[in-house]
N, C-alpha and C positions, 0 to 999 in steps of 0.2 A: 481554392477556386481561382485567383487571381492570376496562378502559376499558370493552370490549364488553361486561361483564356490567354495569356502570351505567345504560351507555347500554340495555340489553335491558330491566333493571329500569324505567327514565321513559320508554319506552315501553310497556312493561304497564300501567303506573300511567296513562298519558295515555288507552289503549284503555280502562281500566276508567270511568278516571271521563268517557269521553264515551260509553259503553254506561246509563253510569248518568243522566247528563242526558240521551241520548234513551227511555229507560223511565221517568224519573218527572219531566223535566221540570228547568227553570232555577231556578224560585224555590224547587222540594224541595230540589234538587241543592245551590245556595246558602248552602241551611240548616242542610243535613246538615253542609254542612264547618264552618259556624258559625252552632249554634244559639244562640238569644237566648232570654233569660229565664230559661234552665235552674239550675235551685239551689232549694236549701227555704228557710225565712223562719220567723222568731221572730214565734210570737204571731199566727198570719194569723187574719183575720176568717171567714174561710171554709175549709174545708182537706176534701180528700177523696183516698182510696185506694182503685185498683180493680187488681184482676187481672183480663183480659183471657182468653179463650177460648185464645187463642195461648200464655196464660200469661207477659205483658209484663205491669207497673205500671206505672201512672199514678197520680201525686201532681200535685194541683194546689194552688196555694195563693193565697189572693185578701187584699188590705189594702184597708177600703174607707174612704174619705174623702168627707163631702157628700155621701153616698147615691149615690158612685161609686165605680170598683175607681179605685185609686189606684198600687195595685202587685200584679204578677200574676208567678206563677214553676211551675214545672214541674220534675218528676222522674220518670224513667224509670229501669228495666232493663231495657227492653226495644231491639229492632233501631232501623237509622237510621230505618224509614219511624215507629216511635212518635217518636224524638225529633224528630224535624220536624215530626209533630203536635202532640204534646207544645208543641211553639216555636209554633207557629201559633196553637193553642186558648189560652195566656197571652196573646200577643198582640192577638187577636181580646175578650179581656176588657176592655181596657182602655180605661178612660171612660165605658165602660156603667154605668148603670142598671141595678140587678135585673132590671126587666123589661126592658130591653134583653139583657141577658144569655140572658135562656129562648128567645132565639131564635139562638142559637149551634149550631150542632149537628154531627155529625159530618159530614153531605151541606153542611153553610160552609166547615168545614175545608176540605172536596175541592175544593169550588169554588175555595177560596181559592188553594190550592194549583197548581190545573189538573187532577184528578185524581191516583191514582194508579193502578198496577197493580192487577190485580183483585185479588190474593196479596196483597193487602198496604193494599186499602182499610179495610179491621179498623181498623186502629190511629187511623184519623179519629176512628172511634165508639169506641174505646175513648176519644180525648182529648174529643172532646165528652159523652161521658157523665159522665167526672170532672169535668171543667167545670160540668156541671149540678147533681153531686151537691155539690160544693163551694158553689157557690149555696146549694143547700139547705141544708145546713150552715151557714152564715149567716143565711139566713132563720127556722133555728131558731134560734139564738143571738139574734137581733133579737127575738124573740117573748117571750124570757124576761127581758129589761130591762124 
């Protein structure tokens, strides 16, 4: 009996996570089980907090070095489809330029990603807006030296 309910259980789990790679795709899917960049940072150069319509945050946090991000990280409470964003929008910062940067946005994320589900495209714009607002956040900071 013990056997069958194991084996019942990694077969639930196999049908879930291949329902979930065909609805949001390989590189979301990827992500979800191990997102990158996630964690906050002492001292970042840039740093910005948004709650989301959904009622998810996003924390982005940028270190710039030579007038490049140098180190990029990301915080959520929110579902897998933010923290994949979430993972993608820090990644997509890195080695930009400021003005490379203002062309990050939540429609890069999707692309970058492949899409997602319509339920759950928010969270792109929710990581690209903090992405931008963290910019800015920096760019005031630069202003005041």
């Amino acid at each position: 009996m013990r056997e069958d309910l194991k084996e019942a259980a990694m077969n639930l789990q196999e049908k879930i996570f291949d329902d979930t790679k065909n609805a949001f795709g390989v590189p979301a899917f990827e992500r979800w089980q191990k997102p990158l960049y996630r964690g906050g940072m002492d001292n970042p150069d840039g740093y910005a907090r948004i709650t989301g319509p959904c009622k998810d945050t996003m924390e982005i946090f940028l270190k710039f070095e030579n007038d490049r991000v140098k180190e990029a990280s990301f915080e959520t409470d929110g579902c897998g489809s933010s923290v994949v964003c979430g993972s993608f929008a820090a990644e997509m910062a890195l080695h930009k330029t400021p003005d490379e940067l203002l062309y990050v946005t939540g429609e890069d994320i999707l692309e970058r990603l492949g899409g997602l589900p319509e339920v759950e495209r928010h969270c792109a714009f929710l990581a690209g807006e903090t992405l931008q607002e963290a910019l800015n956040n920096y760019m005031i900071g630069q202003q005041r030296k």
